[in-house]
C-alpha positions, 0 to 999 in steps of 0.5 A: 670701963667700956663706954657707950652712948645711952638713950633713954626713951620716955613713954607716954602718959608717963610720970618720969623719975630719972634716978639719982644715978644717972643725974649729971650723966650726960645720955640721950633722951629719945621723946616722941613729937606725937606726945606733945601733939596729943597732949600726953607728955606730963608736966612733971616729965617736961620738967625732969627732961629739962632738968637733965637737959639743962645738965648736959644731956640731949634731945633725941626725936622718935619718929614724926608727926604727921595725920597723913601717916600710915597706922600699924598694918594690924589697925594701931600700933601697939608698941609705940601709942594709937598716935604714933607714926610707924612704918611697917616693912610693908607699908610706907607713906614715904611721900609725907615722912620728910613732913612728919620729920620736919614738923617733928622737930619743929615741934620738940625744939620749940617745945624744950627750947634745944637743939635736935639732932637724933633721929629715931624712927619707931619701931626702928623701920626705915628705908634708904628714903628715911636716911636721905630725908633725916639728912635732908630735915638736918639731922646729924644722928639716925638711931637703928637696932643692932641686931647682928654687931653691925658698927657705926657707920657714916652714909653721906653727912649723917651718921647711923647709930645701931643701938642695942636693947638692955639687958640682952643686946648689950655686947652688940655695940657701942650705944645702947638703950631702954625705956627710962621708965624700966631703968630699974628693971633687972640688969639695966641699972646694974648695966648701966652703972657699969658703964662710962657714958659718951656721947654721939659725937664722940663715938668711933664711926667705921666703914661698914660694907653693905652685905652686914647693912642688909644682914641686919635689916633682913634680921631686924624686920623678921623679929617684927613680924614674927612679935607682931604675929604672935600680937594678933594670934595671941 
């Protein structure tokens, strides 16, 4: 049986039910500091992520909060909420995003009375800047999107993560991940109860050269611009 980290991801406004089969597992559960900002994290959903906290999962944080942030280029973003913070290849606040951080986990961590050690940053758009400031804001954990089978990799005191989409990324590596509100979508449960969960620190790191570290990035980026374009156009 393969084992792999899990992160589930909770989307706003959303009424959360974590099946019966994933209770007692212990995963990541990715949550988006702007949903308690903006008052969009339900009640029902605060109580089943502590319920599965309380059981051994932990928190993860997906990007920051801040009103300084940079909207999507094409006026919101319509992947991640009209609240969220995301950072486009080609538009970066860098100067506010240790704040966001900050303030981000700030803001989970008094909320769910836990730790917060993942960092996710949406959309999975990030630059040498994100790291430092992840490492900085004292997280340990920092979520990508593996794109080409790139490994997970330690860069100074924080450890990268590249995580794979279910169903179709999941040969890519080690940690893998969906939005808990399509675990029963087809082939995410089925994949998902295949699988032996771990849990980030127990994954193997490697050295990872930078060539495949730019390969992925050059990769990741153009998917996004190009589904950000068929967005507008279509």
């Amino acid at each position: 049986m393969e084992r792999k980290l899990f992160i589930g991801y909770v989307d706003r406004n959303e009424d959360l039910e974590i099946p019966d089969f994933l209770k007692g597992r212990k995963f990541v559960i990715a949550v988006a500091p702007a949903y308690i900002l903006d008052e969009s994290l339900t009640t029902k959903t605060f109580d089943k992520i502590k319920e599965a906290l309380d059981l051994g999962c932990v928190l993860g944080q997906r990007g920051g909060i801040s009103d300084k942030c940079l909207k999507h280029r094409f006026g919101g973003d319509p992947h991640h909420g009209k609240n969220s913070c995301l950072y486009h290849p080609f538009q970066y606040d860098m100067d506010n995003e240790k704040e966001g951080m900050e303030l981000g986990r700030l803001a989970l961590q008094e909320h769910f009375d836990t730790d917060v050690d993942i960092y996710n940053p949406l959309n999975h758009l990030w630059r040498k800047g994100t790291l430092e400031n992840a490492e900085e804001t004292g997280f340990k954990f920092f979520m990508d999107r593996n794109q080409v089978g790139l490994r997970p990799y330690t860069q100074g005191n924080i450890t990268v993560l590249p995580e794979g989409k279910i169903p179709g990324e999941v040969g890519r590596g080690s940690c893998v991940y969906s939005a808990l509100g399509n675990i029963n979508n087809p082939g995410v449960r089925e994949y998902l109860e295949s699988i032996e969960f771990v849990l980030p620190g127990e994954i193997e790191t490697f050295k990872v050269g930078e060539g495949i570290k730019l390969f992925n990035k050059v990769v990741k980026n153009g998917r996004k611009i190009l589904r950000d374009a068929r967005w507008i156009i279509l």
